[in-house]
C-alpha positions as MATLAB code, in Angstrom:
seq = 'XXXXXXXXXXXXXXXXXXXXXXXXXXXXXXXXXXXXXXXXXXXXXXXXXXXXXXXXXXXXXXXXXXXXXXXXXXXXXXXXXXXXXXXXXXXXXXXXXXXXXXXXXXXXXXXXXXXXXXXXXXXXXXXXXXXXXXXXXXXXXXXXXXXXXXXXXXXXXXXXXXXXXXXXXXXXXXXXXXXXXXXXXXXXXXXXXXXXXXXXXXXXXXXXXXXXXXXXXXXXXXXXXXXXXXXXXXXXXXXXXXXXXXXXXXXXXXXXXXXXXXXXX';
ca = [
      84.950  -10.087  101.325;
      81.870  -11.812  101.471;
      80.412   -8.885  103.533;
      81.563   -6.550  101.284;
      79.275   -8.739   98.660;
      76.519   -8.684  100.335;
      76.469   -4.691  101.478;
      77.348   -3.784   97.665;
      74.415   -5.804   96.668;
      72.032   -4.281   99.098;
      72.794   -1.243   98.060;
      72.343   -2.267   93.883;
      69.088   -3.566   95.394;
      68.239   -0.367   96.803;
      69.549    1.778   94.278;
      67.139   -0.248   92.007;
      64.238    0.234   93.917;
      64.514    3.882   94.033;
      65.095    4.430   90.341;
      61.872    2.341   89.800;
      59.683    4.562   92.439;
      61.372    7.506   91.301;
      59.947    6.756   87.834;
      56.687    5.828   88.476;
      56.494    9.118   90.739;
      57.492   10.907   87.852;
      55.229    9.193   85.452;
      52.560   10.149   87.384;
      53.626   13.776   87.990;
      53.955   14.009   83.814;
      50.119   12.515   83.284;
      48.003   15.156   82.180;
      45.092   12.393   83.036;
      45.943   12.629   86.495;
      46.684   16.206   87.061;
      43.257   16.584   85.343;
      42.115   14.068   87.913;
      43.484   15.957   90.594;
      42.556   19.891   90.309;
      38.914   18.086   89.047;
      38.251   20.579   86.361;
      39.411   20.777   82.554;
      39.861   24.279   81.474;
      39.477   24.207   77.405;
      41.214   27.511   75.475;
      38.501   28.791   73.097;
      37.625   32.077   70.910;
      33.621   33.113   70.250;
      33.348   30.782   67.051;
      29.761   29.854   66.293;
      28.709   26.913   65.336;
      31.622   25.731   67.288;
      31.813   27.663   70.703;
      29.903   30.785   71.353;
      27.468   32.165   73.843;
      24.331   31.887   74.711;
      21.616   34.534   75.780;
      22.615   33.318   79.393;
      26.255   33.746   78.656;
      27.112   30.034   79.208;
      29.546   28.535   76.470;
      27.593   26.305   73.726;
      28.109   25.200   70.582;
      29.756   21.887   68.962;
      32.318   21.710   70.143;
      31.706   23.269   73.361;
      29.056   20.563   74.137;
      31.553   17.847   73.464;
      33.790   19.371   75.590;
      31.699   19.114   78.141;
      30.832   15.709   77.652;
      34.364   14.373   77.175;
      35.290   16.318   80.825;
      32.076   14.423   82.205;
      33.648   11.001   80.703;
      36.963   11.695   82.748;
      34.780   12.381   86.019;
      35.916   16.737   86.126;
      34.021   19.859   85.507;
      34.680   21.771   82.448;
      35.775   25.717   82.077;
      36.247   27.595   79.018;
      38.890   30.428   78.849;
      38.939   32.869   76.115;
      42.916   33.108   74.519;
      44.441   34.634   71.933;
      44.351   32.320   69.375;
      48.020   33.323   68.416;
      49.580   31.935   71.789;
      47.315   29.005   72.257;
      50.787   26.786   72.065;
      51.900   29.293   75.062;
      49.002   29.397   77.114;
      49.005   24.987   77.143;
      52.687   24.792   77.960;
      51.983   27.558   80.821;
      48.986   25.084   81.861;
      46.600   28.292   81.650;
      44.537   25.819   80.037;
      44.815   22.274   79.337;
      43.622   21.745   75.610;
      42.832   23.809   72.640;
      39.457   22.868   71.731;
      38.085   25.588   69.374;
      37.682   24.478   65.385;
      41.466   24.146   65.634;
      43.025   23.285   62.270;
      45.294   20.613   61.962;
      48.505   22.487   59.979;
      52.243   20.748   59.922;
      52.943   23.961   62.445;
      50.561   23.004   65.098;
      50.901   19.149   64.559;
      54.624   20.142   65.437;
      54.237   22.288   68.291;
      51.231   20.422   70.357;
      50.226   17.072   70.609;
      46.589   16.722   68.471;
      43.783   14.317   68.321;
      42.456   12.493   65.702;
      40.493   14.926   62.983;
      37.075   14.612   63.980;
      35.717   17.552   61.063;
      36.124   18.592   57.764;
      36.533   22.311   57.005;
      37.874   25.034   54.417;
      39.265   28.244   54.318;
      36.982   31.010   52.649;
      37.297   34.396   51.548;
      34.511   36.746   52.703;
      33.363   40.174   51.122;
      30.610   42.534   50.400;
      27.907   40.791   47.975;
      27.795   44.129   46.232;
      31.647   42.777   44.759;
      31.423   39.411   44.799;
      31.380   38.846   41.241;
      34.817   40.537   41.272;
      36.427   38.013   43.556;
      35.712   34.628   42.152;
      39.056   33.032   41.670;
      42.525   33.207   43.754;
      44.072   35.428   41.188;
      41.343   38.327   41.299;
      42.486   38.598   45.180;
      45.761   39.959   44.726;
      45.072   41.556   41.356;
      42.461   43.516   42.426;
      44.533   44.835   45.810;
      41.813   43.961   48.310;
      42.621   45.057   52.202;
      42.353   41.815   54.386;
      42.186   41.362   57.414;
      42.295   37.392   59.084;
      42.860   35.944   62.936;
      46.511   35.951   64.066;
      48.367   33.150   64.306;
      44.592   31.123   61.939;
      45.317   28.415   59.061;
      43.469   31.709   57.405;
      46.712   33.652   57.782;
      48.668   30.806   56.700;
      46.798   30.814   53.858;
      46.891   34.422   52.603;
      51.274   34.182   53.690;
      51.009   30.935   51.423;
      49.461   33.405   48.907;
      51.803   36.147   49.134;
      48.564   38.474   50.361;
      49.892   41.148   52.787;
      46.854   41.519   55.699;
      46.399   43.255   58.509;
      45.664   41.323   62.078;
      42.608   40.448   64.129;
      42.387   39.148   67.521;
      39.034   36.614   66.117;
      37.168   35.851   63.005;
      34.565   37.164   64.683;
      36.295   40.416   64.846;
      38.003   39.979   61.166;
      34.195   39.986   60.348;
      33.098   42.998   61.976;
      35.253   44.690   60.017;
      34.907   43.548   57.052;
      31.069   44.212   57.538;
      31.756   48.277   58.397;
      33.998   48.684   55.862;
      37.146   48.941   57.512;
      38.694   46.121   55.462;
      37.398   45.052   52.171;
      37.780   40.769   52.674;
      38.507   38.423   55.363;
      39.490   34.898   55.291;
      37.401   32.486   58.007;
      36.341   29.176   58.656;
      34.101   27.802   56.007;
      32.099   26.456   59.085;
      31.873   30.363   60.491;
      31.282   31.732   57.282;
      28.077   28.996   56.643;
      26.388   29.956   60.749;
      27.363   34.035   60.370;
      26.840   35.403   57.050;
      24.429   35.943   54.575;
      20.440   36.091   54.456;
      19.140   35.468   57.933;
      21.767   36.231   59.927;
      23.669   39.335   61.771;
      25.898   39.835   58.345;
      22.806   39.437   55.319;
      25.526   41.476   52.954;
      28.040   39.761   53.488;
      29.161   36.206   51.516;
      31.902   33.785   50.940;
      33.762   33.474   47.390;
      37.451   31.665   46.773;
      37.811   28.603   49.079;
      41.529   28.837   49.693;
      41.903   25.155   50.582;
      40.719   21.895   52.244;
      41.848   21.313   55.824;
      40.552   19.253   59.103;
      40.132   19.868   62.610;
      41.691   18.297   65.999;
      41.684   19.212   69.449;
      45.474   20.299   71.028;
      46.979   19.218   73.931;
      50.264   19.803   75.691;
      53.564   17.665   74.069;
      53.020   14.229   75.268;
      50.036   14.416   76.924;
      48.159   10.853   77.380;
      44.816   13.351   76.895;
      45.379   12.547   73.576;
      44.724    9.199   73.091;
      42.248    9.179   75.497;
      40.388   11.864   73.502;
      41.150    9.465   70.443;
      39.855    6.998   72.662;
      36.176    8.848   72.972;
      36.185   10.135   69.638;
      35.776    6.099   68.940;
      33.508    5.269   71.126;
      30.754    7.963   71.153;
      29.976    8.012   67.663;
      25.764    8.571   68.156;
      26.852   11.473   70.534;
      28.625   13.281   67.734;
      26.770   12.555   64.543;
      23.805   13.788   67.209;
      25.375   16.962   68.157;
      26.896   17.648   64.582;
      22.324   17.916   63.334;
      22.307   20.092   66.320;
      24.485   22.612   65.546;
      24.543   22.057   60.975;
      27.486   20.582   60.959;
      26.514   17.042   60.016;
      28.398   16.998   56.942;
      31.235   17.948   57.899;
      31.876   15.078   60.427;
      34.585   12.780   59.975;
      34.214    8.746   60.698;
      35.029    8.158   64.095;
      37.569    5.094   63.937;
];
C-alpha cells in the first residue's frame, strides 16, 4: 500500500509539473510581445491617409502616425513594415497575422472595440462631409444631405460609413478616403464623408483639392491603435503612450495635428 502511495503521488507530482510547463509554454506561444520579439519586425496595416500615414517623394511611409509607429517598434527592439489593407478586413488581416496592429487614424467605434483589442485614444477627430465649394451653401446642416439626394461615396467598412448607415444615407463604396476624394473631386460622386483630420491636410486652398471643402460634421469620435484579441501589445502600447509624452505633442506640431492630441495618462 504504501508503494502504491508513493507511485500515485509521483505521478500527481508529475502530472503537476507538466500542466505548469505546459502553461507557461503556451503563455508564451499566445504573447504577441514575444512573437514580435521573435520574427524582429512589426508589420503595421495602414491606408495612404495624410497627415497620418502617407508617402513621401522617396516612397517611404511618413506621417503621424507612421513616425510613431516607428518609434514604438524601435522601443520593443524590431524593425517596422507598413502593409497597405483594405480597410474593410483590417479585423481579418490581424487574426490571419498578415499584420500585427492596425495603426492608421483608426476610430474607436463599439464595433471595433468589440472585434480587436484597442489602445488607449491618443487623438481627437470628427467625421465631415466634403463637396464642391461651388454647393456648399446648400449642404450646411444634416437634413439638407438627404433632402437634397446627394450621391456619396465613403471608405468601406470607415466610422464614415457608419455614419451615413446611422443616417439612413444610401452610398456607394470606396476602397480609401483618398479614393472617396478623387471622386468626389471629378465629379463622379457629388459628397464624401472623411476624417476631419484628412479633410484639414487635403482640401481646400493650397492643396491638390483647392475646390473642394468640408460642411456637416457628422459627429465627435477618437482614435486608437488595434491589435489582435488579447494581445499584451496593448498595454504595452498604453504603456508608451504614457511615457513618451514630449515625443508626441512633438510629432503632433510636425504633422498639424497638435490640437487634436489627447493627454497621455
Amino acid at each position: 500500500m504504501k508503494k502504491m502511495a508513493k507511485l500515485f503521488t509521483l505521478l500527481l507530482v508529475l502530472s503537476l509539473m507538466a500542466s505548469i510547463f505546459t502553461g507557461c509554454a503556451k503563455d508564451t506561444a499566445d504573447s504577441d510581445l514575444s512573437y514580435i520579439k521573435d520574427k524582429g519586425v512589426l508589420v503595421v496595416g495602414i491606408t495612404d491617409f495624410a497627415p497620418m500615414d502617407y508617402q513621401d517623394a522617396d516612397g517611404n511611409w511618413i506621417g503621424f502616425d507612421a513616425d510613431l509607429a516607428k518609434a514604438f517598434a524601435d522601443s520593443l527592439g524590431v524593425k517596422v513594415e507598413f502593409v497597405e489593407i483594405n480597410w474593410g478586413t483590417k479585423e481579418m488581416e490581424l487574426e490571419n497575422k498578415g499584420i500585427d496592429c492596425v495603426w492608421n487614424g483608426m476610430t474607436l467605434t463599439d464595433g471595433v472595440k468589440a472585434a480587436i483589442s484597442t489602445s488607449d485614444p491618443y487623438c481627437k477627430n470628427a467625421q465631415v462631409v466634403v463637396v464642391n465649394q461651388a454647393v456648399a451653401s446648400q449642404y450646411q446642416t444634416t437634413e439638407s444631405l438627404s433632402s437634397l439626394n446627394l450621391n456619396f461615396i465613403v471608405e468601406d467598412g470607415s466610422a464614415g460609413a457608419e455614419a451615413l448607415d446611422s443616417l439612413g444615407i444610401p452610398y456607394l463604396s470606396a476602397e480609401t478616403q483618398a479614393d472617396a476624394l478623387l471622386e468626389v473631386a471629378s465629379g463622379s460622386a457629388d459628397a464624401c464623408v472623411i476624417d476631419l483630420l484628412m479633410a484639414g491636410a487635403m482640401i481646400g486652398e493650397g492643396t491638390s483639392y483647392p475646390d473642394l471643402v468640408f460642411t456637416v460634421s457628422l459627429n465627435y469620435e477618437e482614435y486608437g491603435v488595434g491589435f489582435r484579441k488579447g494581445s499584451d501589445l496593448t498595454e504595452k502600447l498604453n504603456a508608451f503612450f504614457a511615457e513618451n509624452g514630449e515625443l508626441i505633442a512633438s510629432l503632433a506640431q510636425t504633422y498639424g495635428i497638435q490640437d487634436n492630441i489627447i493627454a497621455t495618462r
